[in-house]
DSSP file (Angstrom, degrees, kcal/mol; ACC not computed):
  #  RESIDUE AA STRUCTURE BP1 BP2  ACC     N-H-->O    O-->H-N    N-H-->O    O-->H-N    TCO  KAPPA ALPHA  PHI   PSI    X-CA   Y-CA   Z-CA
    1    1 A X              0   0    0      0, 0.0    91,-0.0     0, 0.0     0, 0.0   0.000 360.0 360.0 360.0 117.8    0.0    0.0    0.0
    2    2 A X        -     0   0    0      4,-0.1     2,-0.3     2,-0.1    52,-0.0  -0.227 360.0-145.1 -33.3 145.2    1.5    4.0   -1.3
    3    3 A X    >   -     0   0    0      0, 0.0     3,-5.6     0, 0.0     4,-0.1  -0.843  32.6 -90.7-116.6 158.7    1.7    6.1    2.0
    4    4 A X  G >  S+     0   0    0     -2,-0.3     3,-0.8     1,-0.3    -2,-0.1   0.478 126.4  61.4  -7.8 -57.1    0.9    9.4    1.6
    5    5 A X  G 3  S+     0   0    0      1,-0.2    -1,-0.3     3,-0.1    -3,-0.0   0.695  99.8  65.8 -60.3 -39.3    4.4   10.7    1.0
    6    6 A X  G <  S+     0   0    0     -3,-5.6    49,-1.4    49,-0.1     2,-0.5   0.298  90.4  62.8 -81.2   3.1    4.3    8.3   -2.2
    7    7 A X  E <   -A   54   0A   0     -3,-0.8     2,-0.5    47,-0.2    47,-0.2  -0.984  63.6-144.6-136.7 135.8    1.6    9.8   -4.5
    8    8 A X  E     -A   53   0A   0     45,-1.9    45,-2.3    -2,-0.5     2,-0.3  -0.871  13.6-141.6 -79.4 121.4    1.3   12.8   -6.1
    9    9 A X  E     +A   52   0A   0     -2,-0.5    18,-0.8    43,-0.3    19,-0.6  -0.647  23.5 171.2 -97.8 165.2   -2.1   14.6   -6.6
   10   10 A X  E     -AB  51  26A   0     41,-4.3    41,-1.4    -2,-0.3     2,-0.4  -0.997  21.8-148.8-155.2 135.6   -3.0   16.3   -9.5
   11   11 A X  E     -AB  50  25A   0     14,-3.0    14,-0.5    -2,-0.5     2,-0.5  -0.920   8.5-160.5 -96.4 115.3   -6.2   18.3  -11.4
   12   12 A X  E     +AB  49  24A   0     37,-4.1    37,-1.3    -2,-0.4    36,-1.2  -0.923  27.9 157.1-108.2 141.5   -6.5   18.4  -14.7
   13   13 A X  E     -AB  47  23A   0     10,-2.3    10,-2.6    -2,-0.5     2,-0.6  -0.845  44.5-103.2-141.9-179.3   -9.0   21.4  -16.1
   14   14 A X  E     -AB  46  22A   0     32,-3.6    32,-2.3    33,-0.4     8,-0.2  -0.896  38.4-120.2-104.3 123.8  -10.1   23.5  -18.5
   15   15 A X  E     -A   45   0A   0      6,-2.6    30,-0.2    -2,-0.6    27,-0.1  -0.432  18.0-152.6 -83.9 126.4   -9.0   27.2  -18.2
   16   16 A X  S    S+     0   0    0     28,-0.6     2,-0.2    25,-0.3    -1,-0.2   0.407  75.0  47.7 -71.2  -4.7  -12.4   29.2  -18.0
   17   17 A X  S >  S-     0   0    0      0, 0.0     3,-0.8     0, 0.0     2,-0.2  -0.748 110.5  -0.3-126.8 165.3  -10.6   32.7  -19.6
   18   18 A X  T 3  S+     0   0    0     -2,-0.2     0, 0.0     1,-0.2     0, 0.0  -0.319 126.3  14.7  75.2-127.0   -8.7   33.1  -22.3
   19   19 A X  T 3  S-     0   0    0     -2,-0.2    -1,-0.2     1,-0.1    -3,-0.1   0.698  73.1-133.2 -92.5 -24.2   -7.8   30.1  -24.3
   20   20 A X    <   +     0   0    0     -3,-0.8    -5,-0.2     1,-0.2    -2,-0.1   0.470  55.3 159.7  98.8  -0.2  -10.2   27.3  -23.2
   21   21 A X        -     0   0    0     -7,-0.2    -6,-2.6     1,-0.1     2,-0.4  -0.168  47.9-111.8 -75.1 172.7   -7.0   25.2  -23.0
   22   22 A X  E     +B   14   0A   0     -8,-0.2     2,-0.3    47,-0.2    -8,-0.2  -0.688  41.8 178.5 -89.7 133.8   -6.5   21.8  -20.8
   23   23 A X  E     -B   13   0A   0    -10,-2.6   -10,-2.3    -2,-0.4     2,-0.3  -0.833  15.8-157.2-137.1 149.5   -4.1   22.6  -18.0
   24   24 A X  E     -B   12   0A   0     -2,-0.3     2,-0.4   -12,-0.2   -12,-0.2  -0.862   6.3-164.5-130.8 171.2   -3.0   20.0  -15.1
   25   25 A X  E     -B   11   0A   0    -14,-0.5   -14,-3.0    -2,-0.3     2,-0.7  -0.922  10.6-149.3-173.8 125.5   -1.6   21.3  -11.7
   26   26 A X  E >   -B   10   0A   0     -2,-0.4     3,-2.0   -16,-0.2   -16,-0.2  -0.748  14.0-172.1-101.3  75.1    0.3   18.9   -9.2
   27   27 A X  T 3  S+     0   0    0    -18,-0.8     3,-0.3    -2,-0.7   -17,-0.1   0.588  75.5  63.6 -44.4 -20.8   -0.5   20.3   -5.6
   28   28 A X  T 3  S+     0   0    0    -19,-0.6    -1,-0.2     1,-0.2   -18,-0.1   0.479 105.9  51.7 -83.7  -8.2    1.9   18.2   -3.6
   29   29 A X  S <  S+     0   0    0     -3,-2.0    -2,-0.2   -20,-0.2     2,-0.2   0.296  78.9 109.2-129.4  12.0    4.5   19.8   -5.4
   30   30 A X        -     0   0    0     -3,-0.3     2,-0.4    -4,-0.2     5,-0.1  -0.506  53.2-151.2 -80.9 157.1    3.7   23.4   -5.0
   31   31 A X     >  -     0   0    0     -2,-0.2     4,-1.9     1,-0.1     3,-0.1  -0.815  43.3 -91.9-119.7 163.9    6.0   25.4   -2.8
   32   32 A X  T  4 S+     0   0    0     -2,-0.4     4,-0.1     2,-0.2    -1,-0.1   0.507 119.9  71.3 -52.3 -13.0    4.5   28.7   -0.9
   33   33 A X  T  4 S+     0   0    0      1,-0.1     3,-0.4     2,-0.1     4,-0.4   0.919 116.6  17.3 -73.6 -46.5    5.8   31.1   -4.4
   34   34 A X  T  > S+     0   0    0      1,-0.2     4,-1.5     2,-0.1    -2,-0.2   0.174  99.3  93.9-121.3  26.2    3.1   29.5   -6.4
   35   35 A X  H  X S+     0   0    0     -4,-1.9     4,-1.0     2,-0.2    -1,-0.2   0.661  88.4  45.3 -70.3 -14.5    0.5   28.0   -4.5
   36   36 A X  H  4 S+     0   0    0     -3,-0.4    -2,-0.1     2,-0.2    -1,-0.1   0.941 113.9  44.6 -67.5 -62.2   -1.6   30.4   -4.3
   37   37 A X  H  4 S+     0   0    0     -4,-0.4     4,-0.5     1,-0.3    -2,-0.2   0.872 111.6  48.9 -46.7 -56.4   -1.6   31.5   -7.6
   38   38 A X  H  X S+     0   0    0     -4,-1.5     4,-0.8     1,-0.3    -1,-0.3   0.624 114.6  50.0 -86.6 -24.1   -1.8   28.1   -9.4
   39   39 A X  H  X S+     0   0    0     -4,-1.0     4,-0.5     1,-0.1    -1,-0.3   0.190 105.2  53.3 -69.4  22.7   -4.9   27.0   -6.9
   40   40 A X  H  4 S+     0   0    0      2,-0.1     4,-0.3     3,-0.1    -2,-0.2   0.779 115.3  42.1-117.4 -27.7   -6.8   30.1   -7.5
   41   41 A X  H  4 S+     0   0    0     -4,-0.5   -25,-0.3     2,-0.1    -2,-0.1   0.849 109.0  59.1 -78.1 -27.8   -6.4   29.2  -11.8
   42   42 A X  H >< S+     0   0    0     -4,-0.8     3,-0.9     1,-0.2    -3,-0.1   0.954 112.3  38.2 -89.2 -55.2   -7.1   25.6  -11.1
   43   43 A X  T 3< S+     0   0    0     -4,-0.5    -1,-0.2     1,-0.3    -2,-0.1   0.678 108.1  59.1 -33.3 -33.0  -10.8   26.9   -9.4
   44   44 A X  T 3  S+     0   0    0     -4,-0.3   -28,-0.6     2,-0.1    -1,-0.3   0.501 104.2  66.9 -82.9   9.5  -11.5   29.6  -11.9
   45   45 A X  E <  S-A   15   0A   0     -3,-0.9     2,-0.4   -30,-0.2   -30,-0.2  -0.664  96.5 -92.6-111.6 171.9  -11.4   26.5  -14.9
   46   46 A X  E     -A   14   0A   0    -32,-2.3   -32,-3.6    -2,-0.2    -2,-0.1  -0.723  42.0-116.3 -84.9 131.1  -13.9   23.5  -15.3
   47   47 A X  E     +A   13   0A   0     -2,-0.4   -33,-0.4   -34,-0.2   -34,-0.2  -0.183  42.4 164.1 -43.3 175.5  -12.9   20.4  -13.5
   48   48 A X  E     -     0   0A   0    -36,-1.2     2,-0.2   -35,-0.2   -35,-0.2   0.043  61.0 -22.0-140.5   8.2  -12.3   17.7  -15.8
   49   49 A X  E     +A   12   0A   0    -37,-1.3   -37,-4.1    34,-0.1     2,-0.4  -0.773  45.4 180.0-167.5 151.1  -10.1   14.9  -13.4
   50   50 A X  E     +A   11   0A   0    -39,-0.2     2,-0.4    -2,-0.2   -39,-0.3  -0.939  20.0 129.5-154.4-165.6   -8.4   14.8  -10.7
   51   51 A X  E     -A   10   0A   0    -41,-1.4   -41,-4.3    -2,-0.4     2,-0.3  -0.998  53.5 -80.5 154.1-177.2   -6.5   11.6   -8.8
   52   52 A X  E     -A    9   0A   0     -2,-0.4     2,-0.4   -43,-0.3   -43,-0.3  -0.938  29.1-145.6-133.3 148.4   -3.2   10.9   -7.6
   53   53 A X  E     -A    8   0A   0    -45,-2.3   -45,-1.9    -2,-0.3    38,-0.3  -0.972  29.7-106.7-122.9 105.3    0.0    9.7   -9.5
   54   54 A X  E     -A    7   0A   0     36,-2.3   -46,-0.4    -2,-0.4   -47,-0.2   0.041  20.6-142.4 -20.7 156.7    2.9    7.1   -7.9
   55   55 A X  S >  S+     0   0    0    -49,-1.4     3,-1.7   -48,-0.1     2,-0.6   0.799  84.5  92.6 -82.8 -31.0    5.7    9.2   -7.2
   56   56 A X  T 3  S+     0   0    0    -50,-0.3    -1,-0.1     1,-0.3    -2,-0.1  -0.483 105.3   5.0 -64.0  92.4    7.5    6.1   -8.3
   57   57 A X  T 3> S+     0   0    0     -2,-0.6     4,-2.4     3,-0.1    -1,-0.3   0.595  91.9 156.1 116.4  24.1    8.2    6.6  -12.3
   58   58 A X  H <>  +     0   0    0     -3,-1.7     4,-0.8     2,-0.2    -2,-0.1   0.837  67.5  47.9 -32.1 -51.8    6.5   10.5  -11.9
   59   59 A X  H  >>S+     0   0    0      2,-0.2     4,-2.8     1,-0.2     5,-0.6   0.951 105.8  53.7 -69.2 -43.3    8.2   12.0  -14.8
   60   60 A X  H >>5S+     0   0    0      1,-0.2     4,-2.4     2,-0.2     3,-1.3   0.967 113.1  49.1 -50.8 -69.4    7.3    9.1  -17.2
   61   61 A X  H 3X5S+     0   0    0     -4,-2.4     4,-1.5     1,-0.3    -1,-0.2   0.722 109.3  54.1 -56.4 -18.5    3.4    9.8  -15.9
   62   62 A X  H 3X5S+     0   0    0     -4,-0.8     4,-1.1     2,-0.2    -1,-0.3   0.952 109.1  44.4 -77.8 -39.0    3.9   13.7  -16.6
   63   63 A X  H <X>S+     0   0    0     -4,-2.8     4,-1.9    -3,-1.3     5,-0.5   0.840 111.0  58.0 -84.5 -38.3    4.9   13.3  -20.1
   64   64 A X  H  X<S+     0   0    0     -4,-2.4     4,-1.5    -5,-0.6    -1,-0.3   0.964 109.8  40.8 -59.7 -35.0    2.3   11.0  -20.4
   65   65 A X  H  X5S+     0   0    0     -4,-1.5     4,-1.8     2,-0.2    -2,-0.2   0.608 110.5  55.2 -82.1  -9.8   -0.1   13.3  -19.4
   66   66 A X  H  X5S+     0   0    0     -4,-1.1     4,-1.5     2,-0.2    -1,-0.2   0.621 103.0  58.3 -77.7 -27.5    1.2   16.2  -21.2
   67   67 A X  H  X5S+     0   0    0     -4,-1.9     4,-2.5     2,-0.2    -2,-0.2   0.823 105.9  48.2 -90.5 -43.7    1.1   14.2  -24.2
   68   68 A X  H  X<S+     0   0    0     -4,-1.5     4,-2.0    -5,-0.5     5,-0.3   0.877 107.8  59.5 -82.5 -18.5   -2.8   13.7  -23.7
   69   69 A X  H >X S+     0   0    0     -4,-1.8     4,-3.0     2,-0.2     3,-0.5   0.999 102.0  48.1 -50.1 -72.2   -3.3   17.3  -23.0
   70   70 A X  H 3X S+     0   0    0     -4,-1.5     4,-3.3     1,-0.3     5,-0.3   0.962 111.6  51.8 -36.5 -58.4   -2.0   18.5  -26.1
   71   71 A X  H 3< S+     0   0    0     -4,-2.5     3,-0.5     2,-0.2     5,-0.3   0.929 110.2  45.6 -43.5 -46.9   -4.1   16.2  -27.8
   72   72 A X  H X< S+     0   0    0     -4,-2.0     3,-0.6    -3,-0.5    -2,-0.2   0.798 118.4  48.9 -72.4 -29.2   -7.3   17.2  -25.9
   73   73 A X  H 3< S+     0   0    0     -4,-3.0    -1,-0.3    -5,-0.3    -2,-0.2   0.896  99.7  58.2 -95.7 -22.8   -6.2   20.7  -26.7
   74   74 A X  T 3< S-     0   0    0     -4,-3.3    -1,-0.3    -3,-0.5    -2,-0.2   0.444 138.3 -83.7 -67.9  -2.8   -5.5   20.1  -30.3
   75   75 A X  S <  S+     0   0    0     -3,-0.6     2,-0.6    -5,-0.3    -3,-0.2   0.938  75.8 158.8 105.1  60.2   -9.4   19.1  -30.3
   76   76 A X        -     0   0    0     -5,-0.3    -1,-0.1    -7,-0.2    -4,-0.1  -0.886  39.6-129.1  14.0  61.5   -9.0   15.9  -29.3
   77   77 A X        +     0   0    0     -2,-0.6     2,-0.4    -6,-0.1    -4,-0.1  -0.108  41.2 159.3 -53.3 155.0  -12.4   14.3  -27.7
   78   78 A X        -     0   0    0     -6,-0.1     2,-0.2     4,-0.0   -10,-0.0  -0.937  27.9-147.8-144.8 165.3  -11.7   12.8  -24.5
   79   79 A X     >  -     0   0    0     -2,-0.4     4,-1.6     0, 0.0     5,-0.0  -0.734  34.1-118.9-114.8 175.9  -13.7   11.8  -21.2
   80   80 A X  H  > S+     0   0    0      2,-0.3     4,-2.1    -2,-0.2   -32,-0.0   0.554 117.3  60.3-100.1 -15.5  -12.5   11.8  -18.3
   81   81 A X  H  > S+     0   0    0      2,-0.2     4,-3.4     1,-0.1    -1,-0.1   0.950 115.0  49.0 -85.6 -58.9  -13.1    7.6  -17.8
   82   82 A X  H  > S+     0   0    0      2,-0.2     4,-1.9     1,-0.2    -2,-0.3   0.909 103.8  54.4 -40.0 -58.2  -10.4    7.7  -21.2
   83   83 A X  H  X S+     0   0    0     -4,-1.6     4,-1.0     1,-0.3    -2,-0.2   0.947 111.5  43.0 -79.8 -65.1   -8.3    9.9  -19.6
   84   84 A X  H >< S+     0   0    0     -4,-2.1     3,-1.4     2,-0.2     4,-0.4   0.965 111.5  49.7 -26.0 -65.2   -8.0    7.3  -16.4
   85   85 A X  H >< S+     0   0    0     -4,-3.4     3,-2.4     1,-0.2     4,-0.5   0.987 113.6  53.1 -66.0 -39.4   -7.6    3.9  -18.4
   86   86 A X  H 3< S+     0   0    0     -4,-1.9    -1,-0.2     1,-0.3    -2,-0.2   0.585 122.6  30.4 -62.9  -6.5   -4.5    6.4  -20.5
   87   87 A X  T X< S+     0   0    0     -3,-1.4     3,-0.8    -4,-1.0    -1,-0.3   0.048  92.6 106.8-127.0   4.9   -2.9    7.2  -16.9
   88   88 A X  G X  S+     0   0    0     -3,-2.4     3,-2.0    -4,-0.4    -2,-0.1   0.916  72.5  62.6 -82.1 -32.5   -4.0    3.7  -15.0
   89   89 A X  G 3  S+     0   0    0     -4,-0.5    -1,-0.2     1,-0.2   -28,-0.1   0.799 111.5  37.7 -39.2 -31.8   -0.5    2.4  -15.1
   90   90 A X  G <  S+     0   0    0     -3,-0.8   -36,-2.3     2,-0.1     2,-0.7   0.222  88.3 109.2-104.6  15.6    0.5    5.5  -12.8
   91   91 A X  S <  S-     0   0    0     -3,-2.0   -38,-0.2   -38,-0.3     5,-0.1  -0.940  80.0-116.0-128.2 103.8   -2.4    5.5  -10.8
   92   92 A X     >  -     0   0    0     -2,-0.7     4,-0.7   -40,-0.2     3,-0.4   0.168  25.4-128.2 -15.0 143.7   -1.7    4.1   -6.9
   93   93 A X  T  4 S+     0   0    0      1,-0.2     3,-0.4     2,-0.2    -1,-0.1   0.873 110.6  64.2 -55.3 -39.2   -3.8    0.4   -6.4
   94   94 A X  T  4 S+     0   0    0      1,-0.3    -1,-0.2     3,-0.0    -2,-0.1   0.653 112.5  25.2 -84.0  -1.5   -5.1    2.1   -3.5
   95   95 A X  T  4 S+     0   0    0     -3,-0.4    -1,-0.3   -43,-0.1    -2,-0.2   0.625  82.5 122.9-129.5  -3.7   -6.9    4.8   -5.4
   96   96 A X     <        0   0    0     -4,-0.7    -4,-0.0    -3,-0.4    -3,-0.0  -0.049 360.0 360.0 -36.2 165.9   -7.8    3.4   -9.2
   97   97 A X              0   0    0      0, 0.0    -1,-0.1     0, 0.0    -4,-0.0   0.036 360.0 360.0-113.3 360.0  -11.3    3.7   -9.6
């Protein structure tokens, strides 16, 4: 079983100004310059997941997710149940749906 210390969580949303684009934000890994700021964007957008990441093999799960943003943002349909099974690999036992 992850403890606590071993998963990252993370939101992915849709920025409500501006560009509409799909934006992800890691919260376990904000420090006190840009927490504020980067929760305060992550509210003003439309949810569309959020979940927790292993820390274990992190980067590999960022790029991965980076990679399905740009799709979604190059018009891309997605749901949010796709977006899960594309991330499930990275996705703690204890918290998979």
């Amino acid at each position: 079983m992850a403890m606590e210390s071993d998963k990252i969580m993370f939101e992915v949303y849709r920025e409500g100004t501006y560009t509409g684009k799909y934006r992800v934000v890691y919260y376990t890994e904000l420090n006190e310059n840009n927490k504020e700021w980067e929760i305060n964007r992550a509210m003003a957008g439309e949810h569309f997941y959020d979940g927790f990441l292993r820390n274990y093999r992190k980067e590999e799960a960022k790029d991965l997710i980076e990679g399905l943003l740009k799709r979604m943002n190059e018009g891309e349909a997605m749901t949010p149940a796709q977006f899960e099974r594309e991330i499930s690999a990275f996705i703690p036992e204890t918290t998979a749906k």
